[in-house]
N, C-alpha and C positions, 0 to 999 in steps of 0.2 A: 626472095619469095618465089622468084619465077622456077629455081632450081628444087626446091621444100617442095613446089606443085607437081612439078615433073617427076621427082620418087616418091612421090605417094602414090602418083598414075601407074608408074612403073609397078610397085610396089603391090598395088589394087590387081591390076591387071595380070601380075603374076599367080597372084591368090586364086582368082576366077579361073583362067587356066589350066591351073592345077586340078581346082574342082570339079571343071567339066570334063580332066581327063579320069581324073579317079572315077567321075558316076560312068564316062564310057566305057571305061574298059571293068568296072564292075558288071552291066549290062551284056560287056560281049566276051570278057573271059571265056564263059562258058558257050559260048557259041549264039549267035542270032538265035531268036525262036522256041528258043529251050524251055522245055516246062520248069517250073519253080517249085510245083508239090507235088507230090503221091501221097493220094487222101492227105492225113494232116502232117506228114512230114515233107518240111522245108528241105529242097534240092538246091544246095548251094554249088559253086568250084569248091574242091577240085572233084567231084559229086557230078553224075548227069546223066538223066534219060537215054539221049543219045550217045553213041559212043563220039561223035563229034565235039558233046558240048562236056566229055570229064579230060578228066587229066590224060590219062591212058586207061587200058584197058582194066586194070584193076578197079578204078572209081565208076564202070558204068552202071545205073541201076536200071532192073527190069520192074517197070511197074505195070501189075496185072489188075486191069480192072475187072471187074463185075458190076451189076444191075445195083448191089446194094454198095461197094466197099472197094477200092483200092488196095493193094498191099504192093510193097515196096521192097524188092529182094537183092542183093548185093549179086552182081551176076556171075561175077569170078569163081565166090566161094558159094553161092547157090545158100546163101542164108540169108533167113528173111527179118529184115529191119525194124528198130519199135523207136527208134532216136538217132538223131547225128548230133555229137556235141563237137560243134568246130573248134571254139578258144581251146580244144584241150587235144583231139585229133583223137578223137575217141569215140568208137559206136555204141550202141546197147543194140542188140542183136536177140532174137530166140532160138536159145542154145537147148539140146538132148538133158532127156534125162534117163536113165540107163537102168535100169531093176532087173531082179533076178527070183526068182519064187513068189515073185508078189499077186497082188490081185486088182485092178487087170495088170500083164504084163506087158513089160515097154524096154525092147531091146535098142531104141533109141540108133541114133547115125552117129559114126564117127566122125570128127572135126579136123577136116586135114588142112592145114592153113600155109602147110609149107612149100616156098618157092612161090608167094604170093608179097603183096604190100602190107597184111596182118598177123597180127599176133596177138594173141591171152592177156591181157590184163591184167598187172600186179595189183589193181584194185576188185580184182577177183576172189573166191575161194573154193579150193578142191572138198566136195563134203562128200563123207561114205555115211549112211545109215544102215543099219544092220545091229548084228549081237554077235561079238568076237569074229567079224569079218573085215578080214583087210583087202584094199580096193590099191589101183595104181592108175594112174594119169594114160599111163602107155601100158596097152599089153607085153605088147611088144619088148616094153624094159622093165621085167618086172624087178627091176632093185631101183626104178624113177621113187617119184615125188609119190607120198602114200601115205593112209592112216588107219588106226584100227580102232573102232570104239569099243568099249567093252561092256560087259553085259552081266550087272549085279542086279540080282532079283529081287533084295529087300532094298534097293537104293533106284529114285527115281530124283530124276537131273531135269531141271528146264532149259530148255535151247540148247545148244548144239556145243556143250560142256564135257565129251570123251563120255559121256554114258550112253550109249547105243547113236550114236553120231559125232561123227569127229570132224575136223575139218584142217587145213594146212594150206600154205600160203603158196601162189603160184608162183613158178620159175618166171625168171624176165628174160619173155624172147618165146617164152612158150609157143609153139606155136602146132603142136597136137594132143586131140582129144580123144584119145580111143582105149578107154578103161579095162583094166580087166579084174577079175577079182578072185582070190585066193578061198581057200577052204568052206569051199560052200557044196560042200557033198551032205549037204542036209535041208531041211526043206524051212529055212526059214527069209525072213525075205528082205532082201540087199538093192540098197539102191545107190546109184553116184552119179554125181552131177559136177562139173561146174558153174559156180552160180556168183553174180554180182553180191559185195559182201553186205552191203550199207541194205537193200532190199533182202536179201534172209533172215540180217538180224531185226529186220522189223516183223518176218514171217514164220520167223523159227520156231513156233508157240510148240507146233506138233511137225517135226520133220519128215515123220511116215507118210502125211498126207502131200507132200511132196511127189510120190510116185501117180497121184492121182492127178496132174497136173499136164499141159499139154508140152509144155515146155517153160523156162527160167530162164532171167533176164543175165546175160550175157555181156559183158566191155568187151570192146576188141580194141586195139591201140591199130594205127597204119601208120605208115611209112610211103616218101616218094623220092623218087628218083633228082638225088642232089644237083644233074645238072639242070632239073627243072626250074629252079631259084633263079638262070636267069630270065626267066619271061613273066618273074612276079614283082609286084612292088610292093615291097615291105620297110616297113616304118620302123626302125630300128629303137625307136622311143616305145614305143608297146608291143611289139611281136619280138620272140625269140626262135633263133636256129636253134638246133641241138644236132649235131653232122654225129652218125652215127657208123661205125666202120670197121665192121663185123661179119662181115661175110663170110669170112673164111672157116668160123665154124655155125654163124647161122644163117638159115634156107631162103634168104630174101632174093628176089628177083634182079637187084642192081647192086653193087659192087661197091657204089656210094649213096648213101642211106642219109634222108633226115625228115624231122617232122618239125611243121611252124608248128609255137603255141603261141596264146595272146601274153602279153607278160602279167606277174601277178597285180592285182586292179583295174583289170583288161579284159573286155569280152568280147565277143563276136567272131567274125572270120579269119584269121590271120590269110586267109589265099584269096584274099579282096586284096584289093590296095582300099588300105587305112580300113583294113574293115576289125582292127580292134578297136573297141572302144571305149573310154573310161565308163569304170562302174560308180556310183553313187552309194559307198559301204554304208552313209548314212540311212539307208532304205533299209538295211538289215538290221534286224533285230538282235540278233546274235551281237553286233560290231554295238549297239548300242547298250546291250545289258553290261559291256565290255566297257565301254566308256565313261566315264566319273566324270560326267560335264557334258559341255554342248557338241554334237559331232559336227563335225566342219569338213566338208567333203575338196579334195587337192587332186592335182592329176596324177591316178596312178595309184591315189593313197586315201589317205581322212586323217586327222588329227582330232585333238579332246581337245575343245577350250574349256577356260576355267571355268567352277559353277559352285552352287552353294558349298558342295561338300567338299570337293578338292580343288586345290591352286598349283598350278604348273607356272613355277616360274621361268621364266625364255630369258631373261635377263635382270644381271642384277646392277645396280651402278653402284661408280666408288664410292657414293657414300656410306653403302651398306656394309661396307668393309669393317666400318667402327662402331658399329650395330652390335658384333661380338666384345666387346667393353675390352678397353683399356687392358695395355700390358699382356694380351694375348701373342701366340707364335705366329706368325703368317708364312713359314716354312715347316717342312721336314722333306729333309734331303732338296732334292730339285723338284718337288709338285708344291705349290702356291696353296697355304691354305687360308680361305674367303669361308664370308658368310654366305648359308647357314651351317658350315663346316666348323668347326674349334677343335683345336687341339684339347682343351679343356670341356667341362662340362658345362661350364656360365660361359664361353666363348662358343658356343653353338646354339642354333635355333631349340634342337630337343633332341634325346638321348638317341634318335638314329643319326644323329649328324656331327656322334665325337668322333676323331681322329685318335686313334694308340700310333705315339710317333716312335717307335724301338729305335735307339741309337747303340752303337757301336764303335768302335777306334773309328773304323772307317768308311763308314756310313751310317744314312739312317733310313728308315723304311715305313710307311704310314699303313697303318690298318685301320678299315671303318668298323671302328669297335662293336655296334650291333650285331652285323652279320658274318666277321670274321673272317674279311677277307682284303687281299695286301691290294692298296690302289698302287696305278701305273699314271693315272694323270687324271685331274677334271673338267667336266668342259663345261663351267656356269651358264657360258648362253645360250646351252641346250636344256639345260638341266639332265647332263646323263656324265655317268662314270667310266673309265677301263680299269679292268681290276685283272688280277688273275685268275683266269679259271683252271678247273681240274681237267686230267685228261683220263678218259677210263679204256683200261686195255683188260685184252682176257686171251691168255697163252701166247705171248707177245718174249719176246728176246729179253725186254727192259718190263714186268708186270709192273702195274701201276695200277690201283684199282680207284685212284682217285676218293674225293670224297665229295658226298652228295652238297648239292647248294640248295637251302630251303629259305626263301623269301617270303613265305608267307603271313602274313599279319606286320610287316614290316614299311617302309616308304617305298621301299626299293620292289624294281621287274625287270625281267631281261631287256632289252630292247629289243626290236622288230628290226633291227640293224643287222644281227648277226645269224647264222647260220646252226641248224643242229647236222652236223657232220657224223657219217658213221664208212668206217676203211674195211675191209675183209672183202671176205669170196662167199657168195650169197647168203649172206647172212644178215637178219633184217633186229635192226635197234630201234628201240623208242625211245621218248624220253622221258617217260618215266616207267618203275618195274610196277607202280600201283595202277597202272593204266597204259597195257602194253598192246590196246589195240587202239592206240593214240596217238599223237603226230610220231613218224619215225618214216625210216624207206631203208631199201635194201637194195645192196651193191649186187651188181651181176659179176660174172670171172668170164672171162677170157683170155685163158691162156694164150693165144698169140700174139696178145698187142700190149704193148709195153701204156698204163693209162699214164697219160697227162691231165693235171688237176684233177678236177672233180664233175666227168659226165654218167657217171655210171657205171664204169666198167672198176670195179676196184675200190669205188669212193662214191657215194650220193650224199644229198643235202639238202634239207626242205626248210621251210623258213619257219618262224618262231612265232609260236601265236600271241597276240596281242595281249600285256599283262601276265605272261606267262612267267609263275614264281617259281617253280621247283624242277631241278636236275638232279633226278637219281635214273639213270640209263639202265634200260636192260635189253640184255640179249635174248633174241630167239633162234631155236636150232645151233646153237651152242655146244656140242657134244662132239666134235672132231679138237684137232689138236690146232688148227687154224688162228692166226692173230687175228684177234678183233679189236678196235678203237672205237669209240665215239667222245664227241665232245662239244660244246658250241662254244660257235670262236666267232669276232667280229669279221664281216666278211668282205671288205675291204683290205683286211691285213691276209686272211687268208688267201685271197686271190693271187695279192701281190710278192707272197713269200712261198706259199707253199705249193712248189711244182711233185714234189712227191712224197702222197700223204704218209703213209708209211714211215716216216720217220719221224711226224708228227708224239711216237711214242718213244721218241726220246727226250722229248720238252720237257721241263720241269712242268710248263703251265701255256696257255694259250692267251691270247687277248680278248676279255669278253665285254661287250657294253649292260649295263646298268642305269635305267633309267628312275628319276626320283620324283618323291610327288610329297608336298606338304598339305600339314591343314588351312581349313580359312582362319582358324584365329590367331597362330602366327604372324599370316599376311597383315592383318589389322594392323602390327603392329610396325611397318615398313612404310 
């Protein structure tokens, strides 16, 4: 009893410890004294008034007061601030907008970001307005990043559709803004901007009136200096590194590059200690129109418990096993087949849960006959599948154009397990071609560094949204002769096998999860 007393003490007393060191060194991170807002933006680390209380001389902000108002300027790059999202390391910034014969006219400032801690934003977009003028990222190169909208007089287009406004996805690492524009020896009137995508397409009604505007909201992504990590405490359970090591063709300040993010189900600071922290997906509305039952919030995650409509069974016991009647198979080949599985159709709960067993001299092979596709193994106490998936390539050595998986009106969804993967040289996939400004990401190139797994350079990977039934992938910018892949794969296996994607398109198939879901009135019957 006396020793059960003494490590709980121990035990308490380490906890407490812990916690007054984490609130201290949150407090003094950024230096004694330190202001905490300019007007109403929050100054967190690695962020600070003083140059004392930021990281280095990149994170110092100037904040200018006046009689009415505050504003809050990044003082490195002399741009002024409208938000700091720390779980992601990401500004919103008031970014130029650039016109040319317009009324009034706005020759805007160029954005030179390079041989700093920032860069452009892939969750950016490059837009030109105008009629048959093409616009470019950089004067300076005019064969960069560019678009031309075109200009049909009896054809009128809403939002920013290629009819007198076009727009194009920004380079990763971007890290200058100084436009220039092409065939404008006429008097009509051109404008380009870089602009946050998710705020145009809510503003896009009328793009002309754009040039009336003082300035447009702006991402910037940062970067710090990798040997900074050791003077942080980070909680490897919800913050992630992502060590970036590119210098050698892009203009960063340090030689080794990385940015914390919260990890996904995580918000807050990562350059706190413990300043990620769990989100409550149940407060989201999104997550709950998503969910077929009660949301139950986990660390990191949420889960769906059961509810009138749908039953997610977590486990089944061996009695259930004779539930599929007498004289049923309980194999094919080496995968066990249980209820609510049958190889038959009176040996299954309902017509998504027959098994087509194909046998052969030397083998046999199980297909889940609704959706048509080969299983690899089941795992009942989750209620989720591994089956094979397709792998989609385009100007590849081995083409493969795969074939699309549609789960829709079915039991079956991908699971939140796996990964959408896509391999090439800046070339950005979604995952699906009916909805190609929808979850996807795009690989950056750098030629000089051979990539390992999947951080970006050669290979990106974003996770799978909840319930998501349908994989038909499309490429964008697609017109070079360049191998392209995507595919989702369970990410666990891809971790542990695939050191270089790229050969991923010689698989016949990947390993993908599948999760299932029954009615209530099955359940009655168990």
């Amino acid at each position: 009893m006396v020793l059960q007393l003494e490590s709980l003490l121990t035990v308490s007393v380490l906890q407490i410890m812990l916690e007054v060191a984490a609130v201290a060194a949150t407090t003094t991170l950024a230096g004694r004294e330190c202001e905490a807002k300019c007007g109403d933006i929050e100054i967190q680390y690695p962020f600070g008034i003083r140059a004392d209380c930021s990281m280095d001389r990149w994170f110092v902000i100037d904040c200018i007061k006046t009689a009415n108002s505050s504003k809050a300027f990044i003082s490195s790059i002399k741009l002024e601030l409208i938000n700091i999202n720390y779980a992601h390391s990401r500004l919103l910034v008031k970014g130029p907008v650039f016109s040319y014969n317009c009324a009034p006219p706005n020759t805007g400032k160029a954005v030179n970001l390079r041989r700093t801690s920032f860069t452009f934003s892939a969750k950016n977009k490059f837009t030109v307005v105008g009629c048959n003028n093409r616009a470019f990222i950089s004067s300076s190169e005019p064969d960069s990043i560019g678009c031309q909208p075109s200009c049909e007089v009896n054809v009128k287009l809403p939002g920013c559709t290629g009819y007198r406004c076009c727009q194009t996805l920004i380079p990763y690492f971007q890290q200058l803004f100084a436009p220039g524009f092409q065939d404008v020896d006429d008097d009509q009137c051109r404008i380009a901007f870089i602009v946050e995508k998710k705020w145009f397409k809510a503003y896009e009604t009328d793009p002309y009136k754009v040039k009336d505007l003082e300035y447009v909201p702006v991402l910037l992504d940062w970067k710090i200096n990798a040997t900074a990590l050791g003077s942080l405490v980070i909680d490897e359970e919800s913050t992630y590194r992502d060590m970036i090591d590119y210098y050698d063709k892009f203009d960063f300040p340090y030689p080794n590059n990385t940015i914390l993010l919260c990890r996904e189900g995580f918000t807050g600071n990562p350059y706190l200690p413990f300043g990620c922290q769990d989100v409550n997906e149940c407060e989201d509305p999104i997550v709950l129109s998503r969910c077929h039952g009660l949301c139950k919030n986990t660390y990191g995650s949420y889960k769906c418990v059961p509810a009138l409509s749908w039953i997610i069974i977590l486990a089944i016991s061996a009695a259930a096993t004779t539930l599929a009647g007498r004289g049923c198979e309980a194999r094919c080949g080496d995968i066990d087949i249980q209820y609510p599985f049958g190889i038959r159709a009176d040996c299954s709960m309902d017509k998504w849960f027959v098994i087509d067993c194909i046998k052969s001299a030397n083998s046999s092979r199980a297909f889940i006959s609704s959706i048509n596709l080969e299983l690899i193994n089941i795992d009942y106490a989750r209620s989720s599948l591994l089956v094979k998936g397709p792998v989609f390539s385009y100007n590849c050595t081995r083409p493969n154009t795969g074939q699309d998986v549609n789960l829709r009106r079915t039991s079956f969804t991908f699971s939140g397990s796996n990964k959408f993967t896509v391999v090439g040289c800046n070339n950005r996939a979604s995952l699906s071609s009916s909805d190609p400004d929808g979850e996807g990401c795009q690989p950056t190139c750098e030629e000089n560094v051979k990539p390992q797994g999947c951080f970006g350079n050669r290979c990106c990977q974003t996770s799978i949204p909840y319930f998501q039934q349908l994989l038909a992938p499309s490429f964008q910018d697609a017109d070079d002769d360049q191998c392209r892949i995507a595919f989702i794969v369970e990410k666990k296996w891809f971790k542990a096998n695939v050191k270089e994607p790229y050969k991923v398109q010689e698989l016949e198939y990947v390993p993908v999860l599948l999760d299932w879901k029954i009615m209530q009135q099955p359940w009655d019957r168990l």
